[in-house]
C-alpha positions as a printed NumPy array, in Angstrom:
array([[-62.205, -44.687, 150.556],
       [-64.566, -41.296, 149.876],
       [-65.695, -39.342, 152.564],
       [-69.19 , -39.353, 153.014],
       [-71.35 , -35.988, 153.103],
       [-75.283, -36.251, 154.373],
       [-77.635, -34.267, 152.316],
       [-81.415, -34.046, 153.005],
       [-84.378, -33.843, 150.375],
       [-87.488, -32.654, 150.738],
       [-89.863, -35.087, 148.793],
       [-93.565, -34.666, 148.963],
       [-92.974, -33.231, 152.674],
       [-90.528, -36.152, 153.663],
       [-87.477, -35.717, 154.132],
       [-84.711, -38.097, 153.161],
       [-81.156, -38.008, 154.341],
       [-78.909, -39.405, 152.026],
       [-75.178, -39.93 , 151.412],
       [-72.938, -38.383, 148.578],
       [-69.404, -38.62 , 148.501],
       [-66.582, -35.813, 147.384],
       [-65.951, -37.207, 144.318],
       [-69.97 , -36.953, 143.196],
       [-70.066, -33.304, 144.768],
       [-67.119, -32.328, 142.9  ],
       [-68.013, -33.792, 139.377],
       [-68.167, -31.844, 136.31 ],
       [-72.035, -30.14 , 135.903],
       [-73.608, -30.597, 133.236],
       [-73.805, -27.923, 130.231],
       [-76.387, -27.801, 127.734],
       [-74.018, -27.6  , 124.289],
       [-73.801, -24.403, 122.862],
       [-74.945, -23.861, 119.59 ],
       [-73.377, -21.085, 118.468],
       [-69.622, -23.249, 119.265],
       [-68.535, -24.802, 116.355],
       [-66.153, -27.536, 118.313],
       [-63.487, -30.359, 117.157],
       [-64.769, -33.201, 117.673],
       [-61.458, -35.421, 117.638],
       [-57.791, -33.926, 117.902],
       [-56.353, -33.482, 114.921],
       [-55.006, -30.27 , 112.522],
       [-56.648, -27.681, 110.7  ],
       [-55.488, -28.189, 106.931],
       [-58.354, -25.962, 105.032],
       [-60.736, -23.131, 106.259],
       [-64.096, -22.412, 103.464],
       [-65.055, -19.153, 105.423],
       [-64.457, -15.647, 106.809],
       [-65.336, -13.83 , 109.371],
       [-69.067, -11.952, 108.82 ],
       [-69.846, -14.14 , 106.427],
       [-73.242, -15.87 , 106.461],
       [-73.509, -19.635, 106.015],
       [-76.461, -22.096, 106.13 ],
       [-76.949, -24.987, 107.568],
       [-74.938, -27.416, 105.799],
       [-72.158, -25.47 , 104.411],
       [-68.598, -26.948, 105.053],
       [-66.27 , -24.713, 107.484],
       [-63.115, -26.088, 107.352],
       [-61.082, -29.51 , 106.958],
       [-59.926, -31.333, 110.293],
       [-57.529, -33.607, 109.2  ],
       [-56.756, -36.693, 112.022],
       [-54.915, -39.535, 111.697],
       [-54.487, -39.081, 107.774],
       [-58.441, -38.9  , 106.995],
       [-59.59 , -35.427, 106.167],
       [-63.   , -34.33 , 107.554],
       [-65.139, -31.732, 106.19 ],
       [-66.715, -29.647, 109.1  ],
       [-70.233, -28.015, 108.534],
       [-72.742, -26.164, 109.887],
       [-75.442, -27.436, 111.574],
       [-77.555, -24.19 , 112.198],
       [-77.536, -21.06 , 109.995],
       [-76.355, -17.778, 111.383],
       [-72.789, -15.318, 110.366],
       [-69.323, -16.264, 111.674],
       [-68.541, -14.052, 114.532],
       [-64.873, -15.486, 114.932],
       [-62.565, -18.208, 113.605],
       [-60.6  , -19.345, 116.417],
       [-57.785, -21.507, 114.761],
       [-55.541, -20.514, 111.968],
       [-54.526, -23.768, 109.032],
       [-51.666, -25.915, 109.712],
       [-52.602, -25.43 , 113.92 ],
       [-53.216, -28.585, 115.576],
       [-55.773, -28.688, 117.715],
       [-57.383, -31.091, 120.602],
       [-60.951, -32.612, 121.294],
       [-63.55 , -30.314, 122.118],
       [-61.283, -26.897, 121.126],
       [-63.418, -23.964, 119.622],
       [-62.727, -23.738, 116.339],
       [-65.545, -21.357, 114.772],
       [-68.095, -19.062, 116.667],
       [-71.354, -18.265, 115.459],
       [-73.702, -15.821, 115.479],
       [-77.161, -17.445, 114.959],
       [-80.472, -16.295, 112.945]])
């Protein structure tokens, strides 16, 4: 079914040979989040935006309105910092994990 590749590790001056397939090797790596991303978290559209760009915000302050599946939800900050750029415009729909604000943190 998955073509096999052999790897070796070095553990503790033993080595162990061990089998990964393609679809392990060609996986998506791991990212530590961003934290200067604002993303969406669900798909939805962009009805309201509280902010401009350069302004400085605190942690807690709403961003913007996501509106999905007829429930509006208020996006806020979770670090402090100054919006560098708003990515999406009101009225634009956008999908899971989009950029929607960038910031520039304290």
């Amino acid at each position: 079914m998955y073509e096999k590749v052999v790897n070796k590790i070095v553990l503790e001056d033993t080595v162990y040979e061990t089998q990964l397939t393609k679809k392990f090797l060609n996986r998506k790596k791991y990212r530590p989040k961003d934290k200067s991303l604002v993303l969406s978290y669900i798909p939805g559209t962009i009805r309201q935006i509280f902010v401009k760009q350069e302004q400085r915000i605190k942690r807690g302050d709403s961003l913007l309105i996501l509106e999905a599946m007829k429930m509006k939800n208020e996006i806020k900050a979770e670090y402090s910092g100054v919006v560098k750029m708003i990515a999406v415009k009101e009225n634009q729909m956008v999908p899971k994990n989009e950029i929607l604000i960038e910031l520039s943190l304290d």
